[in-house]
C-alpha atoms as a printed R data frame, in Angstrom:
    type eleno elety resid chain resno       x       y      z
1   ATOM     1    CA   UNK     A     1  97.056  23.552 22.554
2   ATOM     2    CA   UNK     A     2  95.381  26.005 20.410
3   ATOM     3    CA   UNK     A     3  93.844  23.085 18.212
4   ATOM     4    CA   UNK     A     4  92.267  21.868 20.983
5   ATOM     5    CA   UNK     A     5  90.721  24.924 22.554
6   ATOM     6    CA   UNK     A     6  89.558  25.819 18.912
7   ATOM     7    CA   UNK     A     7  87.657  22.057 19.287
8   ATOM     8    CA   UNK     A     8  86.751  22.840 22.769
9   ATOM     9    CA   UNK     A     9  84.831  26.150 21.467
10  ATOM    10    CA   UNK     A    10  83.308  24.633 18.558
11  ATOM    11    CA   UNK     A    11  81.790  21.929 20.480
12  ATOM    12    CA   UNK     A    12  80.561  24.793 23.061
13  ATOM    13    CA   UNK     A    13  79.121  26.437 20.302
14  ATOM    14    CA   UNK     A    14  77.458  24.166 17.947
15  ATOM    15    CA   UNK     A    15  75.689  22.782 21.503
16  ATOM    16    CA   UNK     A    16  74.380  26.504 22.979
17  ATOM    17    CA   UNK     A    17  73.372  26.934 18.967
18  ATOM    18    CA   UNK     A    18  71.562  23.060 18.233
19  ATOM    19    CA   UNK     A    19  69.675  24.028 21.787
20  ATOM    20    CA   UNK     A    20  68.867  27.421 20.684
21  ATOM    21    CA   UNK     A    21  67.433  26.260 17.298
22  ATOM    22    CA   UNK     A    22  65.252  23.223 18.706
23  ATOM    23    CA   UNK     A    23  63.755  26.274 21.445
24  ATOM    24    CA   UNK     A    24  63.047  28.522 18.711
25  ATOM    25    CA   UNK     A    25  61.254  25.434 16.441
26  ATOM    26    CA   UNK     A    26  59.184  24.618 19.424
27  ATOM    27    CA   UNK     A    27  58.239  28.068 20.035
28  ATOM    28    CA   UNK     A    28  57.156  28.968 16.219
29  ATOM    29    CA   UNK     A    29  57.337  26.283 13.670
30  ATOM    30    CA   UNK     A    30  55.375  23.785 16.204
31  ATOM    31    CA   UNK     A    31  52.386  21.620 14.314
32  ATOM    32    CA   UNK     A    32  50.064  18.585 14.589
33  ATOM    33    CA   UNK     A    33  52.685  16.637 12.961
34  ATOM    34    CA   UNK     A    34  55.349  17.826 14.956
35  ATOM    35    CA   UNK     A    35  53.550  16.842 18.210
36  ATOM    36    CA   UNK     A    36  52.924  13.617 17.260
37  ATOM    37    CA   UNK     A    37  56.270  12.914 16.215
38  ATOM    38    CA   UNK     A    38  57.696  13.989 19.418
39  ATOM    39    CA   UNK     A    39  55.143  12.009 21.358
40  ATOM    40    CA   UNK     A    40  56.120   8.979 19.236
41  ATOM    41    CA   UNK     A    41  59.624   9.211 20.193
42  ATOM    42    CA   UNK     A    42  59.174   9.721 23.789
43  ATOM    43    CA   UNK     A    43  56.996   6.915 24.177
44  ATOM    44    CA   UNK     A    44  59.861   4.527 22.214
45  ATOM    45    CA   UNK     A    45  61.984   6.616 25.168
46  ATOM    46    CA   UNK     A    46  60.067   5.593 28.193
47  ATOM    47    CA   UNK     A    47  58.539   1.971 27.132
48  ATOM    48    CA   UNK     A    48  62.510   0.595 25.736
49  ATOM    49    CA   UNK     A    49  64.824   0.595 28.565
50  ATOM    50    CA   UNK     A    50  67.705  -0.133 26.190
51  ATOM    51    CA   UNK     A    51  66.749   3.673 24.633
52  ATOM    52    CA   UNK     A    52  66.816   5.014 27.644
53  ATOM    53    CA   UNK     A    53  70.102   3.812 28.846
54  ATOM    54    CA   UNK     A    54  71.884   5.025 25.260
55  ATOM    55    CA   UNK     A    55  70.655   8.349 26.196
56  ATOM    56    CA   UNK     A    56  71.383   8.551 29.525
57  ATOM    57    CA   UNK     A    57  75.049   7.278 28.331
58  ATOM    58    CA   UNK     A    58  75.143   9.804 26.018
59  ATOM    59    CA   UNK     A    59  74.007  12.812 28.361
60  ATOM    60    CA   UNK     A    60  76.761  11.687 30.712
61  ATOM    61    CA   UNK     A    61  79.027  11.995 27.877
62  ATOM    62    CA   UNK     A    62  77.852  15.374 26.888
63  ATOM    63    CA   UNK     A    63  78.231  16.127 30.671
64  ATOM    64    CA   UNK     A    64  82.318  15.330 30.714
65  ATOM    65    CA   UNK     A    65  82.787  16.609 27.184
66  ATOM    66    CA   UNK     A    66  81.600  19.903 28.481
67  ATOM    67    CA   UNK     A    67  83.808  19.638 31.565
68  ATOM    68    CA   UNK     A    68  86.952  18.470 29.302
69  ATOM    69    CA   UNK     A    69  86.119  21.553 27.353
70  ATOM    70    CA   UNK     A    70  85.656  23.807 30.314
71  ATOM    71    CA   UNK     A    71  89.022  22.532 31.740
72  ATOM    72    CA   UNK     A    72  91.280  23.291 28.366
73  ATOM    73    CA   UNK     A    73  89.507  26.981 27.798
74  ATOM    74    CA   UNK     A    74  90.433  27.565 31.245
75  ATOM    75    CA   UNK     A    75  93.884  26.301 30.622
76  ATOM    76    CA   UNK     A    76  94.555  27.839 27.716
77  ATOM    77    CA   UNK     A    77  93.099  31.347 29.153
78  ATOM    78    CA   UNK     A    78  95.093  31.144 32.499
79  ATOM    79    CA   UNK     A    79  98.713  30.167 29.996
80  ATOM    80    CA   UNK     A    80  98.211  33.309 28.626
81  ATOM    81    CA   UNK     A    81  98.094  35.413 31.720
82  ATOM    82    CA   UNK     A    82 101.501  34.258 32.807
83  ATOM    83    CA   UNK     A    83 104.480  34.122 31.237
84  ATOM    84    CA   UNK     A    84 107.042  30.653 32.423
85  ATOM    85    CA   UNK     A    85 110.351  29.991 32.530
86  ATOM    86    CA   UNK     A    86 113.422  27.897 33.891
87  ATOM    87    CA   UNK     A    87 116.286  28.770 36.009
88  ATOM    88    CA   UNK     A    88 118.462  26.199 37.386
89  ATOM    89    CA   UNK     A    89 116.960  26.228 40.638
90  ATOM    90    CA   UNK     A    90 113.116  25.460 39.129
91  ATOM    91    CA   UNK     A    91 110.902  27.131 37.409
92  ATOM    92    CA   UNK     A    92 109.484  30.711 37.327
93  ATOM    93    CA   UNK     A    93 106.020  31.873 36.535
94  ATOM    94    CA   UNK     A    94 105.118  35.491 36.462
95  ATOM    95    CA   UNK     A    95 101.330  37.067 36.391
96  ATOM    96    CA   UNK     A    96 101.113  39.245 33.911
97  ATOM    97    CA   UNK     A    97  98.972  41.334 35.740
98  ATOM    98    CA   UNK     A    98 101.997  42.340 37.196
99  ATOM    99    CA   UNK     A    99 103.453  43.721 34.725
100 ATOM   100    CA   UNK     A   100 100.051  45.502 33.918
101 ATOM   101    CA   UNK     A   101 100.694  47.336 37.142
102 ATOM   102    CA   UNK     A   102 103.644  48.301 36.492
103 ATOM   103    CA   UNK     A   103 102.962  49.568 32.859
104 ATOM   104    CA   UNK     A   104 100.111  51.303 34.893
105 ATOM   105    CA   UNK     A   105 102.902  52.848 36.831
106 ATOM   106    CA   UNK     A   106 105.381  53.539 33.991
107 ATOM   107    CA   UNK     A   107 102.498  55.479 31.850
108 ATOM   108    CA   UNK     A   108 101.587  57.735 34.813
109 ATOM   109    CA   UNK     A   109 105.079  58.966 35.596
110 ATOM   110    CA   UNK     A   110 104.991  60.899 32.029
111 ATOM   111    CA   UNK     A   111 103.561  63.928 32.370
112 ATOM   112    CA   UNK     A   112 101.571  63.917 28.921
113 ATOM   113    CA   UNK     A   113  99.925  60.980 30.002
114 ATOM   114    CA   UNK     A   114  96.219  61.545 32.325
115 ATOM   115    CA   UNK     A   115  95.588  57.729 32.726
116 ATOM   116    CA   UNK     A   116  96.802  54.375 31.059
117 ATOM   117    CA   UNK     A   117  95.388  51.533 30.506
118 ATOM   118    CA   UNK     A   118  97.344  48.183 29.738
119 ATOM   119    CA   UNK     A   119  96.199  44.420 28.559
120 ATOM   120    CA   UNK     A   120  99.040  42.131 28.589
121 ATOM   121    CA   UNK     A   121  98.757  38.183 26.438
122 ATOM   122    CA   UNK     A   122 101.721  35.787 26.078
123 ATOM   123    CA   UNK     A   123 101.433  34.236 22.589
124 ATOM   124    CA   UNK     A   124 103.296  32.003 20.743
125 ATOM   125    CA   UNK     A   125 105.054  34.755 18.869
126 ATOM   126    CA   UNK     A   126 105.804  36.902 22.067
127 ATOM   127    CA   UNK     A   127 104.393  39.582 24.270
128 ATOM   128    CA   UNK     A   128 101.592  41.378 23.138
129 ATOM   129    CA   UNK     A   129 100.632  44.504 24.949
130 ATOM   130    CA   UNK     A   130  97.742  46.890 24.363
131 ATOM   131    CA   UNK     A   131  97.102  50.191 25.938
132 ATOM   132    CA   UNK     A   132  94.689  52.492 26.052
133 ATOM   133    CA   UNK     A   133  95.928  56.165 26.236
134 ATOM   134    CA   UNK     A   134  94.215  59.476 27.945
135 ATOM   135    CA   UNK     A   135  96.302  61.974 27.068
136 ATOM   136    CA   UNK     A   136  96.769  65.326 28.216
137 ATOM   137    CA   UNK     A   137  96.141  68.522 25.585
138 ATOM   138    CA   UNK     A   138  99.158  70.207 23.646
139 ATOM   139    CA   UNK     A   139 101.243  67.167 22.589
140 ATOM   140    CA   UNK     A   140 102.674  65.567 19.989
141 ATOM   141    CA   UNK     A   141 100.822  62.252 20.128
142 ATOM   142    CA   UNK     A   142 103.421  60.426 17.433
143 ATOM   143    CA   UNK     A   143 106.394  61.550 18.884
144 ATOM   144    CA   UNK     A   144 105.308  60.713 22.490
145 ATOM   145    CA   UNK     A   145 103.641  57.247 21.393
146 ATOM   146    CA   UNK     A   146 106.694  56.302 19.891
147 ATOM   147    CA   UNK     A   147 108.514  56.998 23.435
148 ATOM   148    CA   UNK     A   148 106.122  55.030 25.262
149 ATOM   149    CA   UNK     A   149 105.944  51.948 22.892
150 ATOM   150    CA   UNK     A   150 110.069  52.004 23.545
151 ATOM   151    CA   UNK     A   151 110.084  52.624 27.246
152 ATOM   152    CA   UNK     A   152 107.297  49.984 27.591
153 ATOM   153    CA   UNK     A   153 109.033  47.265 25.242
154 ATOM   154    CA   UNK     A   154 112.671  48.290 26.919
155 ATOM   155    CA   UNK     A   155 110.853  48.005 30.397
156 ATOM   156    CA   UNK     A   156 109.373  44.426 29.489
157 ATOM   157    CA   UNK     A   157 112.588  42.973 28.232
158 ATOM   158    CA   UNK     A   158 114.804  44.128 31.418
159 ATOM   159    CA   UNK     A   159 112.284  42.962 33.816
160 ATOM   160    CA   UNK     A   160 111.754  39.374 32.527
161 ATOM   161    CA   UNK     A   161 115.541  38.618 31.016
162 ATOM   162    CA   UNK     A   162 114.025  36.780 28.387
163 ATOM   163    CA   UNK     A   163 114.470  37.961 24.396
164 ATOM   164    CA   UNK     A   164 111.279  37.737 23.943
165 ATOM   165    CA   UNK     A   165 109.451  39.670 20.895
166 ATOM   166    CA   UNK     A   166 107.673  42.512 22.617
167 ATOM   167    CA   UNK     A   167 104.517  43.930 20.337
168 ATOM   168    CA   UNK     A   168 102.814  47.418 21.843
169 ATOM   169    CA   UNK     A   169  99.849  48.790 20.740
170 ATOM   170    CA   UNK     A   170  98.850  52.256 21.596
171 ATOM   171    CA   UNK     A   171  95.447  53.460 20.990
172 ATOM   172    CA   UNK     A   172  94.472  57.065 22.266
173 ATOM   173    CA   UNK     A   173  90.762  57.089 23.276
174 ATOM   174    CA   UNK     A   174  90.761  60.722 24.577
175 ATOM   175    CA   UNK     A   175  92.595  63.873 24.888
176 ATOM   176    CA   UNK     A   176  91.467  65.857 28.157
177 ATOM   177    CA   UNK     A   177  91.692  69.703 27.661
178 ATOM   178    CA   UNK     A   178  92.570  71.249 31.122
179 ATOM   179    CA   UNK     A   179  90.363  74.344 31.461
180 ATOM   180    CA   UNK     A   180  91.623  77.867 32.504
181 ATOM   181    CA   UNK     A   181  92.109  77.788 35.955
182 ATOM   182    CA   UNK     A   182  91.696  81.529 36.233
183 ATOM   183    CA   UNK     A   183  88.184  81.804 35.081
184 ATOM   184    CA   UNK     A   184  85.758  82.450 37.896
185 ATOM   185    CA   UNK     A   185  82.862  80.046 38.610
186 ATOM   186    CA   UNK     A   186  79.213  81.581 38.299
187 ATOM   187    CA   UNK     A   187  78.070  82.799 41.300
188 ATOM   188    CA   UNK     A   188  81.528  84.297 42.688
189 ATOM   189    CA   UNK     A   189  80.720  87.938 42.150
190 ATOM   190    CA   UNK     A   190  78.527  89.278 44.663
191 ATOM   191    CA   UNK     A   191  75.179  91.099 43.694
192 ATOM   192    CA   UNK     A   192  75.860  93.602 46.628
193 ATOM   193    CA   UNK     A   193  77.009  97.287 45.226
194 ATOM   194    CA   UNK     A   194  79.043  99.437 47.003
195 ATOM   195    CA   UNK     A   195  77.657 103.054 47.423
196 ATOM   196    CA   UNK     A   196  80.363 106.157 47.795
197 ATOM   197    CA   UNK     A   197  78.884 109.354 49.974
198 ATOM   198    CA   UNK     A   198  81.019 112.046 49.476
199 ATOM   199    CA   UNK     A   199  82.603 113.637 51.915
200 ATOM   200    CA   UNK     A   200  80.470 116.412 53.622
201 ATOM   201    CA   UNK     A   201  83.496 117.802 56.339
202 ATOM   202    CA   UNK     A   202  83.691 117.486 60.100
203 ATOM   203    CA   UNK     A   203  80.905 118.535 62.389
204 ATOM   204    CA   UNK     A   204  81.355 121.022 65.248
């Protein structure tokens, strides 16, 4: 399937780039010659009909070449957000953006951990999960990354019952320092001073 979305892609783009070069050779490299040619060829175009119905053949061609194309990079995208498999009573497809939720859930329960963010693809080999970290200050990043790539991995495996090879990536994009939550904001402490009269006695 993967041969075939490779073809799909190459025929996608070696058509946006052939279109792309003809624009930018009418835009700049346009001569005399050039214009002439072109108006020789349109002119077999319009005055042969047997010309014109090759190449209205071949845009219809084009036309379900791109939808064949559309409909296997679709395919092959919307395989690898789900992971399938068989039970004796049919079979059993699961989103993986499901289990990106719950990843999303598992990372958040740690306390080291501000936010996470997890991409899940099924792949030939396995599971492949990566995950963006925002960490808290004060930890021990490979001690607690290697915690969360097992609790992840262990977490995958138990939910699916499948021994499947399990690959997590953990990249740390920022560390959040939490700021000292007994410093004052500006503008607390009033301008007002307090004046003290001594005392003078009682009055008769």
């Amino acid at each position: 399937m993967r041969f075939f979305t490779r073809i799909a892609v190459l025929f996608y783009m070696m058509t946006i780039s052939t279109i792309g070069i003809l624009t930018i050779i009418l835009a700049f490299i346009i001569d005399r010659s050039l214009i002439q040619t072109i108006n020789y060829y349109m002119n077999v175009f319009y005055y042969d009909t047997q010309v014109r119905i090759i190449v209205g053949l071949s845009g219809l061609l084009f036309i379900l070449l791109s939808i064949m194309c559309a409909r296997i990079i679709s395919g092959a995208q919307q395989k690898e957000r789900t992971i399938a498999f068989d039970n004796p009573a049919g079979r059993v497809t699961i989103s993986l953006i499901a289990l990106e939720d719950m990843v999303k859930r598992l990372l958040t329960r740690e306390p080291e951990v501000k936010e996470g963010r997890p991409d899940i693809i099924a792949t030939k080999k396995g599971i492949e999960i990566e995950t963006r970290l925002i960490l808290k200050s004060d930890v021990n990043i490979p001690d607690l990354t290697a915690k969360l790539q097992s609790l992840i991995k262990d977490k995958i495996q138990d939910m699916i019952g499948l021994e499947e090879t399990v690959t997590v990536r953990i990249h740390v994009i920022k560390i959040i320092t939490e700021e000292n939550k007994g410093k004052r904001n500006k503008g607390d402490y009033s301008d007002k001073t307090e004046t003290n009269v001594p005392f003078q006695g009682y009055r008769a």
